[in-house]
N, C-alpha and C positions, 0 to 999 in steps of 0.2 A: 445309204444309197437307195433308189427308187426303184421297187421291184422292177421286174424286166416286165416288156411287153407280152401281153399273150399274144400266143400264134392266131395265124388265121385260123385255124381248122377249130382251135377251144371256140373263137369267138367268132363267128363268122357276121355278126352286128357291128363289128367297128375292126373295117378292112381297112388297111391305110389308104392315105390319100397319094393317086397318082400324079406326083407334084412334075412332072411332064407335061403331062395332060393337061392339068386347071393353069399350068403356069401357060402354055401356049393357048388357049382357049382365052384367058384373062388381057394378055398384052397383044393381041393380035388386034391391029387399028385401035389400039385404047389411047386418046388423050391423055391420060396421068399417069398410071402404071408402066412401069419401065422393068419392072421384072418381081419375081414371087418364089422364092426359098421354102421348101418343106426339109427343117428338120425332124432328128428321131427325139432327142432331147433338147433341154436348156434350160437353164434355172429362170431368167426372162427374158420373155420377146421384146419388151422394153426396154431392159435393160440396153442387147446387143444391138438396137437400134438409136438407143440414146448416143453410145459410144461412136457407132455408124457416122452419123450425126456431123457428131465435132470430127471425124474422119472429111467432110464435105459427102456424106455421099448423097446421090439426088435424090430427089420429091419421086414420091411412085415407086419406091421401096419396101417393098410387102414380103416378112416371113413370117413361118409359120410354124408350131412346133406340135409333135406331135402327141409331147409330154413334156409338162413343163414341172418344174419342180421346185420353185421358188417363186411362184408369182407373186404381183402386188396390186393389190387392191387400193382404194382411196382409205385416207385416214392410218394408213401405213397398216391395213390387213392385209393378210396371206392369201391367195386363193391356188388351188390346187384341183387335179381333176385327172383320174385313170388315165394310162395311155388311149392315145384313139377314141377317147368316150368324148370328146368335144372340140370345138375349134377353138385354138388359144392362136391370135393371130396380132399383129403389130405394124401400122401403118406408119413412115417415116411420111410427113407433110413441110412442105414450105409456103405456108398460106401468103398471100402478098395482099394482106386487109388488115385495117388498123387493129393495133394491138386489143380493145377493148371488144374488139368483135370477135376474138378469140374464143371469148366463155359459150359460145353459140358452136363450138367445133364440135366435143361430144353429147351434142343435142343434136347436131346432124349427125354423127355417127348413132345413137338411139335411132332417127327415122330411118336409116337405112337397114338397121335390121329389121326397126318389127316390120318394113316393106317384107323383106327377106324371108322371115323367118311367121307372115300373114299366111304365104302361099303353102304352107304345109297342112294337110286336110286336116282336119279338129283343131287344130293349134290357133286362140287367139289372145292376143300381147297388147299390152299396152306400155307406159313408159312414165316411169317414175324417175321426176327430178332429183339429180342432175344425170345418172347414170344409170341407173339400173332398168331394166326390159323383166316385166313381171307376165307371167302363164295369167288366166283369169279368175283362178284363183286368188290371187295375188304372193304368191311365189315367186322366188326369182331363179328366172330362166339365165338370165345373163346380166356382167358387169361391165361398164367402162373408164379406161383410164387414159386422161391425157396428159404430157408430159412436158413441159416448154425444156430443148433441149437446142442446143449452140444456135439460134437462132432458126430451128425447126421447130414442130411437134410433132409430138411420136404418140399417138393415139392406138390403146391396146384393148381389145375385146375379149371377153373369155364367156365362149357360150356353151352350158351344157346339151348335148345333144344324145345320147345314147344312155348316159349317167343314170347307175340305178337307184330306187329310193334307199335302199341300203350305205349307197357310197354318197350322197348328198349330204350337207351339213343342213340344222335345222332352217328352216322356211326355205329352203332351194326344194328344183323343180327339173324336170328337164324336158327334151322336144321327144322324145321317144316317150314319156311316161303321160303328155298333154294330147299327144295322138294317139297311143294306145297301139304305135308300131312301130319298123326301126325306119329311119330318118337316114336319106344320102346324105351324108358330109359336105362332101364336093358342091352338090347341085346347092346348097344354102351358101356356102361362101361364094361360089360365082355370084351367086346374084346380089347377096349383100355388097360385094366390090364392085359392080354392074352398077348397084344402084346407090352406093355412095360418093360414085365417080361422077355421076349424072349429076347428084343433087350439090358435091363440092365446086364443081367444074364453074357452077348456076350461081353459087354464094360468090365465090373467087372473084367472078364475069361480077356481081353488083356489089363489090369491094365490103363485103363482110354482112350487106343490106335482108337482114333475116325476113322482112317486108318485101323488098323488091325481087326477091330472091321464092319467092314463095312457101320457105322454109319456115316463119315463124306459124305459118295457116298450118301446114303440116303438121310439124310438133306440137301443135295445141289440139289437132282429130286426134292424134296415139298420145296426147298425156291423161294419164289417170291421177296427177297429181292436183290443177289446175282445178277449181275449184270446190276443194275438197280441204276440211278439214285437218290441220298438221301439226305435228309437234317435230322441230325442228332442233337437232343436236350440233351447237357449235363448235368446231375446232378448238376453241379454251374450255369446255367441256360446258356451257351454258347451255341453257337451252328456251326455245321462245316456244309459242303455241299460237294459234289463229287461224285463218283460211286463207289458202296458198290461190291468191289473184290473177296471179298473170305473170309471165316470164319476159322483164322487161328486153330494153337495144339490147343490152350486152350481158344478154343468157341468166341474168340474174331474178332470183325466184322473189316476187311481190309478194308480203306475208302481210296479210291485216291482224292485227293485235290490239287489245283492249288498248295499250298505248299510243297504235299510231300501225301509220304501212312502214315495212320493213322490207331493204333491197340487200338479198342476199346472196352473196358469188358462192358459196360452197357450207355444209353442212349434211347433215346423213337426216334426214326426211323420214318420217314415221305417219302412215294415212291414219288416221282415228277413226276407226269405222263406228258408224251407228250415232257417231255426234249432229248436233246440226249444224249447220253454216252459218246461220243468226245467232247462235246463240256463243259462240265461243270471245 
């Protein structure tokens, strides 16, 4: 079992979220959101949204846990994170854009946070293919995972935000230790849902058009991935190396290789730092 929460008075840096408050503040005249659950626990926000899901329940389905204890990361990793020290949060979507324009879903969830998560003073991010939101260091601040579930997707985020370098695992990072003070909760998730609502509302409206949509210009100012040096690990455990080109229609990562350009839908991404671009 998961130790218990600490009180507020131990920890007065990660008070809970008054999920009253961000839930009426968030659905109040929102186009997409239709309501926003804070739990205390849950093993995953995914999970309970995947099952949500094949229930029919609607698009604009946002919970949020306040300790999660089973979570999943891409490539089937754990991800875990103190009570209260981040937002571990699970969007239920029903996009109505061709299937292929899918892979562009958590590339718009990336620009919507480091939108989000820009506005905190010393804090800046960038966005490493396909999922991860790295400090400038190049640490990872946050992960994403999307889900294709009964004909939805259930897009999950897990951002460290208060997390001390003691309780991170190696290369993680968090928004408390990038700005050098403690970080609202609340006021980062509003505006990340604020402004993922905007930029989804805009892809939806140009039927998936990461072009027409403004969205691909975006995610290519926040990718630190995109013309840089990579060694890329494949799902059957291969691995390619080259410099990552461009992020074609359908979200997939251009890799130039001695062999030839490579169109890649998923893989775990490694920057080579200090290489050069010509020369790989």
């Amino acid at each position: 079992m998961p130790e218990p929460s600490p009180s507020r008075s131990v920890d007065p840096d990660r008070p809970p979220l008054d999920a009253a408050r961000v839930s009426a503040a968030l659905t109040a005249d929102s186009g997409l959101w239709r309501s926003l659950e804070v739990v205390e626990e849950v093993g995953s926000t995914n999970a309970v949204l995947v099952a949500a899901a094949a229930e029919e329940a609607p698009e604009g389905t946002v919970l949020v846990a306040e300790h999660q204890a089973a979570g999943r990361g891409r490539l089937a990793r754990t991800w875990t994170s103190p009570p209260r020290a981040g937002l571990t949060v699970s969007l239920l979507l029903r996009p109505d854009v061709p299937a292929a324009r899918r892979g562009w879903l958590p590339l718009l969830t990336g620009v919507a946070l480091a939108e989000a998560v820009a506005e905190v003073p010393g804090v800046r991010a960038s966005l490493k293919w396909p999922n991860d939101l790295l400090a400038a260091d190049g640490a990872k601040l946050a992960g994403i995972l999307a889900e294709v579930a009964s004909g939805a997707v259930v897009v999950g985020v897990g951002l460290n935000v208060s997390t001390h370098a003691g309780e991170l695992p190696e290369g993680g990072t968090s928004l408390a230790l990038a700005a050098g003070a403690p970080v609202d909760r609340a006021a980062v998730l509003l505006r990340f849902l604020r402004g993922f609502e905007r930029r989804y509302l805009a892809w939806v409206q140009a039927l998936g058009d990461p072009v027409g949509s403004g969205l691909a210009r975006d995610y290519l100012a926040w990718s630190s991935t995109v013309g840089t040096p990579v060694v890329v690990t494949l799902p059957d455990g291969s691995s390619v190396d080259g410099v990552a080109e461009a992020v074609d229609w359908d979200g997939r990562l251009v890799v130039r290789t001695a062999a030839g350009r490579l169109e890649l839908a998923s893989g775990d991404v490694r920057h080579v730092r200090g290489a050069s671009p010509g020369r790989l």
